[in-house]
SEMI-766281 format. One record per residue: x, y, z of N, C-alpha, C in turn; residue number from 1. Coordinates in pm, 1 decimal. Each point is the difference from the previous one (the first is absolute). Layout:
BEGIN
X_Y_Z_X_Y_Z_X_Y_Z_NUM
...
//
This chain:
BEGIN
9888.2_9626.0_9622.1_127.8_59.3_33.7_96.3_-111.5_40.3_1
113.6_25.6_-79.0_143.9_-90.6_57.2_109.5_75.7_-3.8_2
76.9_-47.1_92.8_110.1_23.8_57.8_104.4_-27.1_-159.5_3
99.7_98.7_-23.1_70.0_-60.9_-139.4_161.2_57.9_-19.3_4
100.7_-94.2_-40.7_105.0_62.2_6.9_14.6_39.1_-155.9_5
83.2_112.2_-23.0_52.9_77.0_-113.1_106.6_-78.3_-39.8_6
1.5_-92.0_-77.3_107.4_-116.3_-74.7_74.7_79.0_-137.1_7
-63.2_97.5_-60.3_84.4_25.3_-117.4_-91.7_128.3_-23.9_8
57.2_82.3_-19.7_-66.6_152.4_-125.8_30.7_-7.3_-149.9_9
-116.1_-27.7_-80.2_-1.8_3.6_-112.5_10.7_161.8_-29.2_10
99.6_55.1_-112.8_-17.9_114.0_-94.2_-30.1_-3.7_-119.2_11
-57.8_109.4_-45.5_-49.6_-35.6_-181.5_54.4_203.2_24.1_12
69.8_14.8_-117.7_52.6_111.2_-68.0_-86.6_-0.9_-67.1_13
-50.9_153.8_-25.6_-130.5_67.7_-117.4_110.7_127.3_-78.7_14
-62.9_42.6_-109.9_78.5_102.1_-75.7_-119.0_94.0_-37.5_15
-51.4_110.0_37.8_-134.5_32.3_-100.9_76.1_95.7_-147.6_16
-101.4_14.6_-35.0_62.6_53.9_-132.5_72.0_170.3_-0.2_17
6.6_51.0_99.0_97.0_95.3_33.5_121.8_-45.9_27.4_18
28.2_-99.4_79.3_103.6_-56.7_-30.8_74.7_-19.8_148.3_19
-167.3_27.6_59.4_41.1_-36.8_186.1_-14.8_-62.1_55.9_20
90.0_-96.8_65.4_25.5_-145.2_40.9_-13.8_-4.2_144.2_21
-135.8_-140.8_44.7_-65.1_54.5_127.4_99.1_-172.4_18.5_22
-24.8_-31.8_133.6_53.3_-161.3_79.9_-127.1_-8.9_33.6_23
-74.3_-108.8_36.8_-122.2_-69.2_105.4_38.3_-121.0_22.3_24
-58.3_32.9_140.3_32.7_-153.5_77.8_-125.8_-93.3_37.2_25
14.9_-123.7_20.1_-85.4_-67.8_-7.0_44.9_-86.5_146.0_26
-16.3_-58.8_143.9_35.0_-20.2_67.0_-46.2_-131.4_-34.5_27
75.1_-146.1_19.1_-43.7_-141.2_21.2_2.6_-28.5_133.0_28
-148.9_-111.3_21.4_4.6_-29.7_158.2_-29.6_-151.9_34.5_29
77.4_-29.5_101.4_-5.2_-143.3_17.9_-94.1_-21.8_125.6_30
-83.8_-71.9_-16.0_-93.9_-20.5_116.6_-56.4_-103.2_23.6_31
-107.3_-0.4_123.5_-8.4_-195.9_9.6_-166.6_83.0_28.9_32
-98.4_-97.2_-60.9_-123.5_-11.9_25.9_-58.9_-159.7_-4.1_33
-100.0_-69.2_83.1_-35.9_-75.8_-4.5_116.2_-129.0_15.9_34
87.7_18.0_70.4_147.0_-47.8_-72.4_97.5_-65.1_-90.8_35
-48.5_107.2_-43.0_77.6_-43.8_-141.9_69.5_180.6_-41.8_36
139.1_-53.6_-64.6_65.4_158.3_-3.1_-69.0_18.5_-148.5_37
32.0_174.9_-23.8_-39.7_39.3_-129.1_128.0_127.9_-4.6_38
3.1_4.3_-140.0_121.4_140.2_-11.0_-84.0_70.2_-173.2_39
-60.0_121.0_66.2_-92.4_54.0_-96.1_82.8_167.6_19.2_40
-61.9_35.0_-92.5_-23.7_145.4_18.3_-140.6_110.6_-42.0_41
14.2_105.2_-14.9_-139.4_106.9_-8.4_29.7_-29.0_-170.0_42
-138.1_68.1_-27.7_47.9_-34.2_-161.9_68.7_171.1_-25.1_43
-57.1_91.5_60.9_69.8_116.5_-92.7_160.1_23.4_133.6_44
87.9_80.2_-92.1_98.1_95.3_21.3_-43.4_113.2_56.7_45
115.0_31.2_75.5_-16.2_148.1_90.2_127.0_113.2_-35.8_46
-42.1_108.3_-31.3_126.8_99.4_-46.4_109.0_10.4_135.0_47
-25.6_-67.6_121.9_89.8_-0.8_113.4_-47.2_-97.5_86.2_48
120.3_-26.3_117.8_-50.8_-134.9_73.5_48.5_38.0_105.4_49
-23.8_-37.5_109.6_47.6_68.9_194.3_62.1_-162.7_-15.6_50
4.5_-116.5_-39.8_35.5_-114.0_93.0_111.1_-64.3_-87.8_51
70.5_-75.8_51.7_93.5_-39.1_-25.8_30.6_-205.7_26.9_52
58.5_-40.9_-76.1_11.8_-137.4_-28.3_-20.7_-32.2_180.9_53
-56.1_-72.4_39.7_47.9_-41.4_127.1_-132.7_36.8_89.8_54
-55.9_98.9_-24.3_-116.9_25.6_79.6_-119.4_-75.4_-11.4_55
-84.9_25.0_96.9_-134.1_-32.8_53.4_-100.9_67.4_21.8_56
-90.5_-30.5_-71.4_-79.8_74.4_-32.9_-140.6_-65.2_21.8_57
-141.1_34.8_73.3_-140.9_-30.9_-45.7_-24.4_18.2_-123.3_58
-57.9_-102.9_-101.2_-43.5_13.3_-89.0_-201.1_-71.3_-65.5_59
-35.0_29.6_-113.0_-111.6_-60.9_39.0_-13.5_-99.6_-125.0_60
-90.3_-129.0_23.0_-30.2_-66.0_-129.9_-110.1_-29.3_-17.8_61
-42.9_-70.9_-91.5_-121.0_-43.9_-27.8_-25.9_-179.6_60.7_62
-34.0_-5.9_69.9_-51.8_-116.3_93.8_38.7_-94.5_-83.2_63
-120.6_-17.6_-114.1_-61.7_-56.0_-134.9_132.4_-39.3_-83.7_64
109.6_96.4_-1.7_101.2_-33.3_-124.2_132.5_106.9_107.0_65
69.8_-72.2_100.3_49.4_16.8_78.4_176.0_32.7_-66.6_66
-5.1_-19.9_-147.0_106.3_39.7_-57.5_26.8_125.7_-74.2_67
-155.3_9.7_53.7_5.0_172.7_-42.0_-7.7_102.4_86.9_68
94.9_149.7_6.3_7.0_55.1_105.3_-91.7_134.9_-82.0_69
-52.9_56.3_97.1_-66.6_119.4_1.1_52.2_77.9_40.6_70
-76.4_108.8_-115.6_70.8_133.1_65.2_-87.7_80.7_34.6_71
86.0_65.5_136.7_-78.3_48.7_125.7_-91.0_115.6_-26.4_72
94.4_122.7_-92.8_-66.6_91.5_-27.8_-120.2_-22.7_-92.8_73
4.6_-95.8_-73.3_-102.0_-0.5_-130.2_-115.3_-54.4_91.2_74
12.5_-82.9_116.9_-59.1_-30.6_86.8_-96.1_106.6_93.3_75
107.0_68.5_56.7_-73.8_110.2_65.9_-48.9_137.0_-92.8_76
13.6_34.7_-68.1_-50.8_68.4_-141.1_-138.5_-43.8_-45.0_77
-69.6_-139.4_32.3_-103.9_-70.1_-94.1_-108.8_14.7_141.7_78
100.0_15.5_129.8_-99.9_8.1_120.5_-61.8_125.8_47.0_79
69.3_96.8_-107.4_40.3_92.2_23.1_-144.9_109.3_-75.6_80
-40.8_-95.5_-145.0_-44.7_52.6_-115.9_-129.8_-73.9_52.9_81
-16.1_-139.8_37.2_-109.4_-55.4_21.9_-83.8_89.0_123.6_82
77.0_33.8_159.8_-43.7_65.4_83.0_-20.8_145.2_-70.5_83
23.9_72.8_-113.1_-29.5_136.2_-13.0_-126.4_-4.2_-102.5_84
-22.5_-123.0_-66.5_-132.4_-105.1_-86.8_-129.7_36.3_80.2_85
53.6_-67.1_124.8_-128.9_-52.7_102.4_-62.3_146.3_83.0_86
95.1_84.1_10.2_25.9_121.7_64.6_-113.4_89.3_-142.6_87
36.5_27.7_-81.0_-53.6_68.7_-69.1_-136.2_-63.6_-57.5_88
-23.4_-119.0_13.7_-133.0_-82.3_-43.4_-69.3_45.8_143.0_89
6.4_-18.4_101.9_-58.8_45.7_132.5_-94.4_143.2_31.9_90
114.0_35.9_-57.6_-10.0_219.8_-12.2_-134.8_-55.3_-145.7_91
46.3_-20.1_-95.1_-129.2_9.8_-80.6_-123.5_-92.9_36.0_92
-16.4_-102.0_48.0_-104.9_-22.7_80.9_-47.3_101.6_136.5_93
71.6_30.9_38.6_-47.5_72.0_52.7_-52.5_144.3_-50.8_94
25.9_81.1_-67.9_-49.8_78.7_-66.5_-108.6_-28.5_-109.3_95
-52.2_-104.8_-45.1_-88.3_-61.4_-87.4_-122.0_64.2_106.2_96
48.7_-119.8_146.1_-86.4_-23.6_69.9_-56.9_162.8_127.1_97
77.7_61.8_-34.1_-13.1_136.7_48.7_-141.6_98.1_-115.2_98
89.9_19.5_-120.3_-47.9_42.6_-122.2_-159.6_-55.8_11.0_99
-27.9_-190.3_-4.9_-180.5_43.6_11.9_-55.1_7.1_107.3_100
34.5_13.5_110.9_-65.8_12.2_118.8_-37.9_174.1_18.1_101
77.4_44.2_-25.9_-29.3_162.6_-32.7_-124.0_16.7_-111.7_102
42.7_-58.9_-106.1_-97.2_5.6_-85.1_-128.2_-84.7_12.1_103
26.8_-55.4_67.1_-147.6_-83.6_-6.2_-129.3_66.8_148.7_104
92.0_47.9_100.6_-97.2_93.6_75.2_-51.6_83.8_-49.3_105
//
């Protein structure tokens, strides 16, 4: 996690083939890790944005390649899928281990 200011909002205009025209924003952030500055952004677009040029924001990166910023949700989503992994591998060990103990008395 770093501390990061909002330096510029990238837009990209889409058209789909109905012929309905969405905006997404892409927020750029300037930040200092290890010290040394970096000005990155997320790789995807968002159909809306709460922040504005000038703000501050926690953001997170990758230690390893500190010019790359992560994104939070895809982040908490994977912690999200892995803890419901471990959760449901548990329940079936445990029911394996239920299933021959019954049967084996």
């Amino acid at each position: 996690m770093v501390e990061a200011e909002i330096i510029d909002i990238m837009t990209r205009e889409t058209t789909d083939s109905d012929g309905y025209t969405a905006l997404y924003y892409k927020p750029v952030f300037r930040y200092y890790y290890d010290e040394h500055e970096y000005i990155s952004s997320e790789i995807i677009y968002y159909p809306s944005i709460k922040y504005q040029k000038g703000d501050t924001l926690t953001i997170y990166i990758n230690p390893e390649f500190p010019d790359k910023v992560l994104n939070k949700k895809i982040r908490t989503k994977s912690y999200i899928a892995f803890g419901t992994l471990c959760i449901l591998f548990s329940i079936l060990i445990i029911a394996i281990n239920l299933f021959f103990s019954y049967h084996s008395s």
